[in-house]
C-alpha positions in Angstrom: -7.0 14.2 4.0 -4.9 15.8 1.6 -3.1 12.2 1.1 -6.1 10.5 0.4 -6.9 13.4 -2.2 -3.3 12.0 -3.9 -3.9 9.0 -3.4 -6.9 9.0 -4.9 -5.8 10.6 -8.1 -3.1 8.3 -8.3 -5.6 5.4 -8.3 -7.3 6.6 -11.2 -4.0 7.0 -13.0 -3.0 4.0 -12.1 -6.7 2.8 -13.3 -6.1 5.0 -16.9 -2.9 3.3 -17.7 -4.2 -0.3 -17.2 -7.2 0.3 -19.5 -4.9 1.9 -22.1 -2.7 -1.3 -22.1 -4.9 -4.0 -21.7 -7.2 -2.4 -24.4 -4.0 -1.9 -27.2 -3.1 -5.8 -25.9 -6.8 -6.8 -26.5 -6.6 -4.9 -29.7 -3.2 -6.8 -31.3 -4.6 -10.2 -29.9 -7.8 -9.5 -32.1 -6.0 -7.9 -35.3 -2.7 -10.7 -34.8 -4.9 -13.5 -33.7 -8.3 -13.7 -35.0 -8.5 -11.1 -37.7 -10.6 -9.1 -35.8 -10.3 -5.1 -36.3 -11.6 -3.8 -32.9 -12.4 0.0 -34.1 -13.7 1.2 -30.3 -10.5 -0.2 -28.1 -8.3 2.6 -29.8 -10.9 5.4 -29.3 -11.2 4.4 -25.9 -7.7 3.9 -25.2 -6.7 7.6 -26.8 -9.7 8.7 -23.8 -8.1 7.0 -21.1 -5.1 8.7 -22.3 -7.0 11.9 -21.8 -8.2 10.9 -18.7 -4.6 9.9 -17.4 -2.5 13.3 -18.4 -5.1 15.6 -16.6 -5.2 13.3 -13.7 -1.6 13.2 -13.7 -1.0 16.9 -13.9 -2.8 17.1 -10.6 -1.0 14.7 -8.7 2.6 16.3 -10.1 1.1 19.5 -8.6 0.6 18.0 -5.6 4.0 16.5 -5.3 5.2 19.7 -7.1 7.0 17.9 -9.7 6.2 19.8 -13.1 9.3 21.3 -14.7 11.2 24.4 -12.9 13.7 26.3 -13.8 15.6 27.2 -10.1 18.7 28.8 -12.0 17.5 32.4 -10.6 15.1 31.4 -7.7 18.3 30.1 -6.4 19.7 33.5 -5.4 16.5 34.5 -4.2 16.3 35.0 0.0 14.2 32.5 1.5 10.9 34.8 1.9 11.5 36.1 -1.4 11.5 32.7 -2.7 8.2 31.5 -0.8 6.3 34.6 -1.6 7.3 34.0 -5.5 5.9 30.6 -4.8 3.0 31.5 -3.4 2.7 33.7 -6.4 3.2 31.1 -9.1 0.3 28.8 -6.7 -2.2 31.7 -6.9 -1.7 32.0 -10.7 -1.8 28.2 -11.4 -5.3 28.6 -9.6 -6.5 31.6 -11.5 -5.3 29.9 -14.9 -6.8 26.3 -14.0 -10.2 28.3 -12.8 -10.3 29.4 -16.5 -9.2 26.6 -18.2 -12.5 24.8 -16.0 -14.8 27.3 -17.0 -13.5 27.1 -21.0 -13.9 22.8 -20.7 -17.4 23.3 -19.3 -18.0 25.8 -22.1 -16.8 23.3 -24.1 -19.3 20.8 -22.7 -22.1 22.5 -23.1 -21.4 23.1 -26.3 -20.7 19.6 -27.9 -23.4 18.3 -25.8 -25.4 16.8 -29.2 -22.2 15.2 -31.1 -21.3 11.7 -30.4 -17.9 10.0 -31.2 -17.1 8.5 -34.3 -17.1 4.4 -33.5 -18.5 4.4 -30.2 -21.5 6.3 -30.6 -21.1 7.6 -27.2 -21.6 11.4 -26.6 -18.5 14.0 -27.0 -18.9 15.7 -23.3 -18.5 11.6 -22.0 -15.2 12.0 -23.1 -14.3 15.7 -22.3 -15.2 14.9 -18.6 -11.1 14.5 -17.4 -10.7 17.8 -18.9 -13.4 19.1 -16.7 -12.2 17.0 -13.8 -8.8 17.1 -13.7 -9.2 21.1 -14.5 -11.2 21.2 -10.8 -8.4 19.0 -9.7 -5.6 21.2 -10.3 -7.7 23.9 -9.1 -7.6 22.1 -5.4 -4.6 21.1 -6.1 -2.9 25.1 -6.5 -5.1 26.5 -3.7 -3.2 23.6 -1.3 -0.1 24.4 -2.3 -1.2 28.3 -2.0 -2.7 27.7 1.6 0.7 25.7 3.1 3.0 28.2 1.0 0.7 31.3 3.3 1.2 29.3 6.5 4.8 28.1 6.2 7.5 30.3 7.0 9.9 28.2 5.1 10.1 28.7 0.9 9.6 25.0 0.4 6.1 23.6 0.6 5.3 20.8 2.6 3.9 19.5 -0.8 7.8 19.7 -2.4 9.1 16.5 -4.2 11.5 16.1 -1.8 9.5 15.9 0.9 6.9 14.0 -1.0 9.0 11.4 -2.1 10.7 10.9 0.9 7.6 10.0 2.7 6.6 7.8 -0.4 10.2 6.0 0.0 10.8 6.5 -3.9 12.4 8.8 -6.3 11.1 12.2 -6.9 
């Protein structure tokens, strides 16, 4: 289950990055080509965007790939080291548990305003922050609840493990 989960996160990245480049290729075809200025394709390629680094900061918790510093965590026993882990899960959680509650705020709030050249509402657009903020939520309590259960200080969810599996680079 939890590989479907990252699986399907991936597929929406995966989903995010083609829009943004096939709508900035439609968009030089129509400004290069036939003079056209297409105001909406960089609007909606700047969401996609959006839509692509929250997604994405999900699945790099999943694979727990976001930037660490191991210079001290090195010296660190082994149960030391999963219990600071474990630590740094629980936290992500709490933080991504208020960073949800502030986007839905946020939502709620810009619920009237619509976009500038699209026409479309704001809280359309502020949806990825909202989703991949529940996202990272699951994602944290995962990596909390195989930190609890393993007795080793690397997470079944490590990149090393991850991309093993995956048969590419971390």
């Amino acid at each position: 289950m939890r590989q479907r989960f990252i699986r399907a996160l991936e597929l929406i990245g995966v989903l995010a990055l083609l829009s943004i480049e096939t709508l900035l290729v439609v968009q030089v075809v129509a400004r290069l080509v036939f003079s056209i200025s297409l105001s909406w394709a960089e609007e909606l390629a700047r969401y996609s965007h959006i839509w692509l680094v929250f997604v994405g900061a999900a699945v790099a918790t999943c694979w727990d790939a976001h930037i660490q510093v191991d210079f001290f965590t090195a010296f660190l026993p082994k149960g030391a080291l999963r219990q600071l882990r474990l630590g740094v899960a629980v936290l992500g959680a709490v933080f991504s548990s208020l960073f949800f509650s502030s986007a839905v705020l946020l939502i709620s709030q810009l619920w009237a305003t619509q976009t500038a050249s699209t026409g479309m509402p704001f809280p359309v657009f502020f949806m990825p922050v909202v989703i991949g903020g529940a996202f990272l939520i699951v994602a944290f309590l995962w990596s909390a609840m195989i930190l609890s259960r393993s007795r080793e200080a690397v997470a079944e969810s490590s990149v090393a493990n991850s991309s093993a599996e995956r048969g590419g680079l971390p």
